[in-house]
Backbone as CSV, one residue per row, in Angstrom:
resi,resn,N_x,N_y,N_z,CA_x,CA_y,CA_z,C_x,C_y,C_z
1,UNK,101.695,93.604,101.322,101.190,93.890,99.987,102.095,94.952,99.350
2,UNK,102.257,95.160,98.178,103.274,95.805,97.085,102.570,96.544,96.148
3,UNK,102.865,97.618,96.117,102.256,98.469,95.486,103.445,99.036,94.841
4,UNK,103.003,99.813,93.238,104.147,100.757,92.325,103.255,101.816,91.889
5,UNK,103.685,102.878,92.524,103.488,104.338,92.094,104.577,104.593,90.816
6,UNK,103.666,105.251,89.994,104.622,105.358,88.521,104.104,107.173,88.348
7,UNK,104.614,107.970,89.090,104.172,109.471,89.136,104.836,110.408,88.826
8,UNK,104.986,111.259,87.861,105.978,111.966,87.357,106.716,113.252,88.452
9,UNK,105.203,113.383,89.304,105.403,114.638,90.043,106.368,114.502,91.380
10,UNK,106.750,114.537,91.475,108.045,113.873,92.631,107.549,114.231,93.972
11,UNK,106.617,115.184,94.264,106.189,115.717,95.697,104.918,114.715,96.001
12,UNK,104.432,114.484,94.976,102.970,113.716,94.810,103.695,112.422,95.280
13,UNK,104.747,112.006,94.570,104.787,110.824,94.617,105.548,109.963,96.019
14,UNK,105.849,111.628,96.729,106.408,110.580,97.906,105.170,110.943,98.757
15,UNK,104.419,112.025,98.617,103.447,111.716,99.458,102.330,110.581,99.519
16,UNK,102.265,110.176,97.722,101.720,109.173,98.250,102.417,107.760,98.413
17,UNK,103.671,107.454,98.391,105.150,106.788,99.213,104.509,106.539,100.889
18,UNK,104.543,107.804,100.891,104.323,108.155,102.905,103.163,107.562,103.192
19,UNK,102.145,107.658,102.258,101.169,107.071,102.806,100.601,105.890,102.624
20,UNK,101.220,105.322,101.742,101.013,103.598,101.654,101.494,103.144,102.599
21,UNK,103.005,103.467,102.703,104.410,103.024,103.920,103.317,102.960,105.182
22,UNK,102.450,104.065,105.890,101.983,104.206,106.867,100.516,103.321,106.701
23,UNK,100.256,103.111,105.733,98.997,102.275,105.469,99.327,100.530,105.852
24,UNK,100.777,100.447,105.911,100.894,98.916,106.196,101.423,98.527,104.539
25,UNK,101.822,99.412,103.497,101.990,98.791,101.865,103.729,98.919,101.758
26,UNK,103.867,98.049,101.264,105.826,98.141,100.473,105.760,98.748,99.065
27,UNK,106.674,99.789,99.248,106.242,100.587,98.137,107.268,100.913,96.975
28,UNK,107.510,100.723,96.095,107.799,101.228,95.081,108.004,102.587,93.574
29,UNK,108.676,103.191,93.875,108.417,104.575,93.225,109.350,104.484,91.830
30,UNK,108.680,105.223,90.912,109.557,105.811,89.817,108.353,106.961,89.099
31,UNK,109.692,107.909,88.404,108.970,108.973,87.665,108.921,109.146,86.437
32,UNK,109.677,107.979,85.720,109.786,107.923,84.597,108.752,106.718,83.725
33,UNK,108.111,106.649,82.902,107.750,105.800,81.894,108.055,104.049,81.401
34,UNK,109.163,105.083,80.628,109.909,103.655,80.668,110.015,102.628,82.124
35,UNK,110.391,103.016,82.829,111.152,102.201,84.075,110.167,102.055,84.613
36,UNK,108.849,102.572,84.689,107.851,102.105,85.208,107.513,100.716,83.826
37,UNK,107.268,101.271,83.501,106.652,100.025,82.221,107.664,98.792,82.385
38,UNK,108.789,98.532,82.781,109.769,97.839,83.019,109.144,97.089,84.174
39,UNK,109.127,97.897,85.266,109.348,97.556,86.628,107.556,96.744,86.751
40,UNK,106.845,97.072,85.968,105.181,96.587,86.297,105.539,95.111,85.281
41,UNK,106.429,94.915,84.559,107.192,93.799,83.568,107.540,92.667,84.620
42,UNK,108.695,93.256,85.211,109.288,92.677,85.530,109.674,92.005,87.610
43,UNK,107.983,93.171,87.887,108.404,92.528,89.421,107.125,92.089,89.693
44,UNK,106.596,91.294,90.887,105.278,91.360,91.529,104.719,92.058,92.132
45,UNK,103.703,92.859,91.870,103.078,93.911,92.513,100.948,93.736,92.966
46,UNK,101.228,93.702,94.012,99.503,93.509,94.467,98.014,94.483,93.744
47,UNK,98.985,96.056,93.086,98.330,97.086,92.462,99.428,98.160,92.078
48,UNK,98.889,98.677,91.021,99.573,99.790,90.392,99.357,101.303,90.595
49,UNK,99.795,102.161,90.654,98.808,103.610,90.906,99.956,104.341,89.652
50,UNK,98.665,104.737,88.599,99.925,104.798,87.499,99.427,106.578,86.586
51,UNK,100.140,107.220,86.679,99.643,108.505,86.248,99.600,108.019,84.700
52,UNK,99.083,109.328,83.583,98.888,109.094,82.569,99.684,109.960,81.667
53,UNK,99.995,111.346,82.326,101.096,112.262,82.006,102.710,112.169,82.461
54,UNK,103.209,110.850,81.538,104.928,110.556,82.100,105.592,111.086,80.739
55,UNK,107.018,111.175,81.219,108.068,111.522,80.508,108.631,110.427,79.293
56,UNK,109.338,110.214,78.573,109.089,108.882,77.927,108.860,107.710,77.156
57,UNK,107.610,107.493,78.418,106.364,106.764,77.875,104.892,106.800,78.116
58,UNK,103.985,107.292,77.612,102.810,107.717,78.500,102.108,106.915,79.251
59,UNK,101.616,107.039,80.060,100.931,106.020,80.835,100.107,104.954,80.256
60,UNK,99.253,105.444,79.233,98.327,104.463,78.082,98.980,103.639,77.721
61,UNK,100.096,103.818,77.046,101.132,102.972,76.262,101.846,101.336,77.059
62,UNK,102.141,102.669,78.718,102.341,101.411,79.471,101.263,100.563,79.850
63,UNK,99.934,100.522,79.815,98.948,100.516,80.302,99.006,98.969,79.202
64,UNK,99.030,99.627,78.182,98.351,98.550,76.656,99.628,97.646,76.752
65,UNK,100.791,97.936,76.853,102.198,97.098,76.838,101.967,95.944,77.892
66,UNK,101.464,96.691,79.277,101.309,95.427,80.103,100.174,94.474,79.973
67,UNK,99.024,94.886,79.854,97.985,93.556,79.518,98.449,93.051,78.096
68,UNK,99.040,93.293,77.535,99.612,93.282,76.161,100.561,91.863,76.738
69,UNK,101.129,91.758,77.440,102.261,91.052,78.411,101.434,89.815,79.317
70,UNK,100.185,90.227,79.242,99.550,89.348,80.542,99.607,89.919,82.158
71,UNK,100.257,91.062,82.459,100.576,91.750,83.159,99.080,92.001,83.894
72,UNK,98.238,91.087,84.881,97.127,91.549,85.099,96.804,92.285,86.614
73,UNK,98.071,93.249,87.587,97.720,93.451,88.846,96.961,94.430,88.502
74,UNK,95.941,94.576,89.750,95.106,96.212,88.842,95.827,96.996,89.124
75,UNK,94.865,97.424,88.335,95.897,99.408,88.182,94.865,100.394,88.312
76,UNK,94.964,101.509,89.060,94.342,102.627,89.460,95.334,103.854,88.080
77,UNK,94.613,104.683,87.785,94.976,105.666,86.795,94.516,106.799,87.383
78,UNK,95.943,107.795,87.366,95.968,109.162,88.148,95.742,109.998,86.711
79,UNK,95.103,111.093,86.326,94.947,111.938,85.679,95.035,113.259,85.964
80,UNK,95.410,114.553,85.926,94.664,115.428,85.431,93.745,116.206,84.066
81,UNK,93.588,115.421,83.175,93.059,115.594,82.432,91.602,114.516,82.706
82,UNK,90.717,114.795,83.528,89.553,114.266,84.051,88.533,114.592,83.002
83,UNK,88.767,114.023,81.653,87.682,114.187,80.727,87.029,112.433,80.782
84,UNK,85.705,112.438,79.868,85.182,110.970,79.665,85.732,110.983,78.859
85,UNK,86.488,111.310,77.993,86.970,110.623,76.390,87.953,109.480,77.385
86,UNK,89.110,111.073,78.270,90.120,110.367,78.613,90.076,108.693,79.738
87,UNK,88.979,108.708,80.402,88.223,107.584,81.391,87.873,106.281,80.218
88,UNK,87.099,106.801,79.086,86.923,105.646,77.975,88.215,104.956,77.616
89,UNK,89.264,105.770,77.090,90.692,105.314,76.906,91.190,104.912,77.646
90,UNK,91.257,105.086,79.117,92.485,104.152,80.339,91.510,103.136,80.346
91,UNK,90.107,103.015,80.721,89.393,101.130,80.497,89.402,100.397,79.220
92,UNK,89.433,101.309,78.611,89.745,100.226,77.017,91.614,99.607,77.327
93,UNK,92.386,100.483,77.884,93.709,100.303,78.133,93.626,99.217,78.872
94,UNK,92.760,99.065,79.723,93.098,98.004,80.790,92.948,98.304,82.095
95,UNK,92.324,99.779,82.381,92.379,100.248,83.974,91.735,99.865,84.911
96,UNK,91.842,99.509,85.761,90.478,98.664,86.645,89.809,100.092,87.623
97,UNK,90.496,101.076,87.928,89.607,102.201,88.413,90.289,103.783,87.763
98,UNK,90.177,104.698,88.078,90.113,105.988,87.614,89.990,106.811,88.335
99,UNK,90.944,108.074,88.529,90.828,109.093,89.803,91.613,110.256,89.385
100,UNK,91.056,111.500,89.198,91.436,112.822,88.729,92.011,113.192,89.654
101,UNK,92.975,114.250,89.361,93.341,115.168,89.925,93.124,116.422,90.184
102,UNK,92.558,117.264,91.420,93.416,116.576,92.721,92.760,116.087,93.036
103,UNK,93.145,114.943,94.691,92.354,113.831,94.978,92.886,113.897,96.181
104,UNK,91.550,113.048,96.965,92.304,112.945,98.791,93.020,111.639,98.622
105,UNK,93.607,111.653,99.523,94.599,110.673,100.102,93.988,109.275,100.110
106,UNK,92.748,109.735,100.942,92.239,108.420,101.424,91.122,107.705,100.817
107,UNK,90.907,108.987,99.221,90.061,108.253,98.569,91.127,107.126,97.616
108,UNK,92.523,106.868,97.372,93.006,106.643,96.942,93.289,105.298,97.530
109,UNK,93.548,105.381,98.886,93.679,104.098,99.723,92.369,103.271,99.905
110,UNK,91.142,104.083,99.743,90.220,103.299,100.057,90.127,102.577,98.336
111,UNK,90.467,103.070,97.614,89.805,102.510,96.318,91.060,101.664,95.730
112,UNK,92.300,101.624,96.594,93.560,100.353,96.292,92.901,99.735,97.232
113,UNK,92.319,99.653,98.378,91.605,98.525,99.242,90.785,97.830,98.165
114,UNK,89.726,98.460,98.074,88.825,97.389,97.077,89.199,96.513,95.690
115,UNK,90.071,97.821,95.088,91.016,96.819,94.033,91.512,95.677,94.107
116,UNK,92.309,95.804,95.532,93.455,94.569,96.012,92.221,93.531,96.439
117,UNK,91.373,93.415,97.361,90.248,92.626,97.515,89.301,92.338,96.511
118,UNK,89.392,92.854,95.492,88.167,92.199,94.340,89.136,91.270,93.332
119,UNK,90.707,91.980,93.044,91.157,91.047,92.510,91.795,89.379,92.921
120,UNK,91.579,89.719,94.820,91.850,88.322,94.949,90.590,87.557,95.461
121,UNK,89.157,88.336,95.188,87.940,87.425,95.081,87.233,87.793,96.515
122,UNK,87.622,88.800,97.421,86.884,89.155,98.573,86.276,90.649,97.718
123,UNK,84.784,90.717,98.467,83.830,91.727,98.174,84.055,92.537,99.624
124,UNK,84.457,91.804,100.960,83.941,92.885,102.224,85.227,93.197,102.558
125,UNK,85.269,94.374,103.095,86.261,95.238,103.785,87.236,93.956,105.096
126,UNK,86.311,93.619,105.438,86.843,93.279,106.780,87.275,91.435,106.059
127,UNK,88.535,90.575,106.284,88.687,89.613,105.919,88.722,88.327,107.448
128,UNK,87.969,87.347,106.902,88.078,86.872,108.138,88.880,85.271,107.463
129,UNK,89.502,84.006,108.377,89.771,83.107,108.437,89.952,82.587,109.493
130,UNK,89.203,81.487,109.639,90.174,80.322,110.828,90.042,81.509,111.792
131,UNK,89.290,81.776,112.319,88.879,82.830,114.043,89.862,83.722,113.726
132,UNK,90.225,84.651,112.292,90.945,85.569,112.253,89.919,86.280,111.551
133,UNK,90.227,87.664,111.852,89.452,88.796,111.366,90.653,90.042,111.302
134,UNK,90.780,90.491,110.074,91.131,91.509,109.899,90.252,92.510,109.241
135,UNK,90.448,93.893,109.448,89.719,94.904,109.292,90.780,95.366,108.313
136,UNK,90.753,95.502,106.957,91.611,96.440,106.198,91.467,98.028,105.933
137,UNK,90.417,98.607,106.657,90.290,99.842,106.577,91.330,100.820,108.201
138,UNK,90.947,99.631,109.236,91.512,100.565,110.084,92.662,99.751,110.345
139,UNK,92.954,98.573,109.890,93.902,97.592,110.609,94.312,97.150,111.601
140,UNK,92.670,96.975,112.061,92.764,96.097,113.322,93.073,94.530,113.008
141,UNK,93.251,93.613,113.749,93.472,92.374,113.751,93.046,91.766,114.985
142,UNK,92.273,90.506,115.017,91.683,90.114,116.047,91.407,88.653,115.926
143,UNK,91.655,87.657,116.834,91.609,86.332,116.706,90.390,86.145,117.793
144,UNK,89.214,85.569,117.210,88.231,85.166,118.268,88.107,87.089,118.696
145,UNK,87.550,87.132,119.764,87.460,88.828,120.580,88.669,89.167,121.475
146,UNK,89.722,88.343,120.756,90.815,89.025,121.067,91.874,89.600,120.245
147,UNK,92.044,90.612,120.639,92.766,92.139,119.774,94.265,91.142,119.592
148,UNK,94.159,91.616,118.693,96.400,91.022,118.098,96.692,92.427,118.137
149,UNK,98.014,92.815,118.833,98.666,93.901,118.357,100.153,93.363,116.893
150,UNK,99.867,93.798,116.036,101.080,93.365,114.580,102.118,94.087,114.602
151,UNK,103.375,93.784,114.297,104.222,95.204,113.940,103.904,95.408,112.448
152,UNK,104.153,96.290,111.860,103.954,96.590,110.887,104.430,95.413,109.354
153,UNK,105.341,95.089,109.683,105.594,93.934,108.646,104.678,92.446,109.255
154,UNK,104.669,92.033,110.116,103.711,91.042,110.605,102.337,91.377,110.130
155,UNK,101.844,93.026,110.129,100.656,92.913,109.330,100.504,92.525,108.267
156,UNK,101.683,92.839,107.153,101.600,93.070,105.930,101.686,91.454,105.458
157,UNK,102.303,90.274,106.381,102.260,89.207,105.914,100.979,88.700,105.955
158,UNK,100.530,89.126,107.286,99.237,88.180,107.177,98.024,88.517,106.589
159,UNK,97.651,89.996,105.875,97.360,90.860,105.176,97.284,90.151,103.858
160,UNK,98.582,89.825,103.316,98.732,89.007,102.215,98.530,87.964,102.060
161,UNK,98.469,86.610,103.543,98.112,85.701,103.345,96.563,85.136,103.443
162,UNK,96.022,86.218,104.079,94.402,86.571,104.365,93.692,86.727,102.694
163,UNK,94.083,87.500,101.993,93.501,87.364,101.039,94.183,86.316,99.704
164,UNK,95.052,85.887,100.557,95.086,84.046,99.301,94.916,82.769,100.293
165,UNK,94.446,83.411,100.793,93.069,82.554,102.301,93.292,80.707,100.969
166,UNK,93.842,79.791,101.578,93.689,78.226,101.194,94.729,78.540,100.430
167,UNK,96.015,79.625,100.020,96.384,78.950,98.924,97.800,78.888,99.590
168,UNK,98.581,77.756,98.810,99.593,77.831,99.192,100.810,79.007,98.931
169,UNK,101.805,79.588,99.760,101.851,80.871,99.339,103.601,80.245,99.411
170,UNK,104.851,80.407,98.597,106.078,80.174,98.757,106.759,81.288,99.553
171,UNK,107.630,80.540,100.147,108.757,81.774,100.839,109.105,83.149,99.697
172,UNK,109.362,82.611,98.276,109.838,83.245,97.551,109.105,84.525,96.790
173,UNK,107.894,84.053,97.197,106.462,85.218,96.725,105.923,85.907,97.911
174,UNK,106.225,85.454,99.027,106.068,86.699,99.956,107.626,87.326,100.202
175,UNK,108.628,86.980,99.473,109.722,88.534,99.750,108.966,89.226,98.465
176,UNK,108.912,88.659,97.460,108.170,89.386,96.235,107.014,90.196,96.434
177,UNK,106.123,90.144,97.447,105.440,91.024,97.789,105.068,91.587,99.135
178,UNK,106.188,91.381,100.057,106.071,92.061,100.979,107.486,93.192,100.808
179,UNK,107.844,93.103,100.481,109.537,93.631,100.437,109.448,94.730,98.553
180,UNK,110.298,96.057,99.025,110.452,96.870,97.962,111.730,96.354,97.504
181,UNK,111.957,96.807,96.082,113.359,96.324,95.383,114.228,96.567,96.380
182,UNK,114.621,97.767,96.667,115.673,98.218,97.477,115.973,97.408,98.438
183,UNK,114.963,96.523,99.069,114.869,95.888,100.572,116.015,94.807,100.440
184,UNK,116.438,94.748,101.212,118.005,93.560,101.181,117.336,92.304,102.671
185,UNK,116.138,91.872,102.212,115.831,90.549,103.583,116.573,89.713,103.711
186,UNK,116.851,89.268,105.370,117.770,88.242,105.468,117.202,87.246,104.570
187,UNK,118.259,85.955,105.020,117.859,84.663,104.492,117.195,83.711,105.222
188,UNK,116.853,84.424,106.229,115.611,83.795,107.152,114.517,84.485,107.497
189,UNK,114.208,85.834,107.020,113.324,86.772,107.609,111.769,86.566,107.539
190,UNK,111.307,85.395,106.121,110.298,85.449,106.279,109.892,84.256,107.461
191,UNK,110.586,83.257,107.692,110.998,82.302,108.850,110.345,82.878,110.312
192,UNK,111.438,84.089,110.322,111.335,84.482,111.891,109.719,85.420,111.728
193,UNK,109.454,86.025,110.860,107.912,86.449,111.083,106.544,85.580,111.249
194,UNK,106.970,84.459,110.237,105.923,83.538,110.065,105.903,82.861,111.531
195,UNK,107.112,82.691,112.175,107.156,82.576,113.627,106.536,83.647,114.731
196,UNK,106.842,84.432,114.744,106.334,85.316,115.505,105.042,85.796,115.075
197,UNK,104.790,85.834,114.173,102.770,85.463,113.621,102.296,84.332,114.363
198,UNK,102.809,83.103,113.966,101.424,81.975,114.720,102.091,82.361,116.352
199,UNK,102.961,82.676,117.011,102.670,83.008,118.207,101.682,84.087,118.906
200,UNK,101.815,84.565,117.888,100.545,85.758,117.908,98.980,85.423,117.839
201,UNK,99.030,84.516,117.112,97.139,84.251,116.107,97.293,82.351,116.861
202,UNK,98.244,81.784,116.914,98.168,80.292,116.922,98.640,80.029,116.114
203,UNK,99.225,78.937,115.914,100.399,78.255,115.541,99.933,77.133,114.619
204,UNK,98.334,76.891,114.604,97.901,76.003,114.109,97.475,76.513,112.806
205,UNK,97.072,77.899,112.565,96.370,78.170,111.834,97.624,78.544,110.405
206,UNK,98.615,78.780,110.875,99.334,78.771,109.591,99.886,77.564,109.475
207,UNK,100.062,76.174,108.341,100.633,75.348,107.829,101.506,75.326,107.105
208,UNK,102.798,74.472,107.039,103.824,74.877,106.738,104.173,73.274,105.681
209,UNK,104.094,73.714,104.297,104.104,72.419,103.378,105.730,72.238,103.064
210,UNK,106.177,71.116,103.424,107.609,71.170,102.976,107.990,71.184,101.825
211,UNK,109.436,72.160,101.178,109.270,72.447,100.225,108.722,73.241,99.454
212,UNK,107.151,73.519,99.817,106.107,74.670,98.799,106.137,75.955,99.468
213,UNK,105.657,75.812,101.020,105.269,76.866,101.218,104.507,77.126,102.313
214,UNK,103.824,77.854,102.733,102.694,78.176,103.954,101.434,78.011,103.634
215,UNK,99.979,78.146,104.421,99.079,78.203,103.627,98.126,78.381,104.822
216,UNK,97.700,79.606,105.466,96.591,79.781,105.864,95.564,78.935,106.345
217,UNK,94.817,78.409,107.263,93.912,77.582,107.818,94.340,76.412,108.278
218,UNK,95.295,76.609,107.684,95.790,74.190,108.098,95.611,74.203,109.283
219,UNK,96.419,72.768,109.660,97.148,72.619,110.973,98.311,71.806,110.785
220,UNK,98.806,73.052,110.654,100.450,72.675,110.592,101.522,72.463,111.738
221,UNK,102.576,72.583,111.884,103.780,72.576,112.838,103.911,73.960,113.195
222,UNK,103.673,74.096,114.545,104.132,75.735,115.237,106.178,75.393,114.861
């Protein structure tokens, strides 16, 4: 999953960098306005975490520019100015949640959890498919009552393909959202994971459509 921090404060913003990275998220940073408003334009992102005090362009502006665009990943809005006027203005903008400053860490992760799961149509924490169960709070993974150990990018695929549970998903939209700009993936990388996943979970449970793509539950070709 892909996330873009758009945070002016540069200490804030790698801490919260550090802690997506360690949450299992591909992350994306900028401190500027503009280039955020660009970058929420122009890449795929699972959620936004978008301050409201940028250099620029203000956060509102980018806020109204992107649903303005069709631009619909949610977006979490960092403030310090924690007034209701200012809470009325980022949901009229388009914000799907709201969080002052200062703030814990993990109220931040817990409330991009529910974001990322309500916008792809799951209500519970824990996602299950096809005798898979993932826990997105602690990131466990478990097939039937048996524990999967993931590496960290193996989580993040099946993470992503768990919550588009039936849909068909292209090679080309999971580098788009497993992978940060910077990331240079081979030309086989999502190949060799999607491999080393169904050896992990079964081989049956991911399907492999020629041409389109993967797709969760089938029974496809190990």
């Amino acid at each position: 999953m892909r996330i873009l921090v758009v945070e002016d404060d540069s200490a804030l913003a790698a801490q919260l960098r550090d802690a997506l990275d360690a949450a299992g998220y591909s992350v994306d940073c900028t401190i500027d306005g503009v280039d955020g408003e660009f970058l929420g334009m122009t890449e795929e992102y699972d959620a936004v975490i978008l301050d409201l005090g940028l250099p620029n362009m203000d956060g509102l502006t980018i806020l109204e520019h992107w649903r303005g665009a069709n631009c619909n990943m949610p977006v979490l809005v960092l403030t310090a100015r924690d007034t209701w006027t200012e809470k009325v203005a980022g949901f009229d903008a388009g914000a799907d949640d709201y969080v002052g400053k200062p703030f814990h860490i993990e109220e931040i992760l817990a409330r991009l959890r529910a974001l990322i799961r309500r916008c792809a149509g799951h209500a519970d924490a824990t996602l299950e498919s096809s005798g898979i169960r993932l826990d997105t709070r602690s990131g466990k993974v478990a097939v039937g009552e048996r524990p999967v150990d993931l590496t960290a990018q193996e989580y993040r695929l099946l993470t992503y393909m768990m919550h588009h549970d039936g849909d068909i998903v292209s090679r080309g939209e999971l580098i788009e959202h497993l992978y940060s700009r910077d990331a240079d993936p081979g030309s086989n990388t999502i190949e060799v994971f999607i491999s080393r996943l169904r050896r992990k979970i079964g081989g049956e449970r991911i399907e492999t459509l020629k041409g389109q793509g993967y797709r969760l539950g089938g029974l496809g070709d190990d």
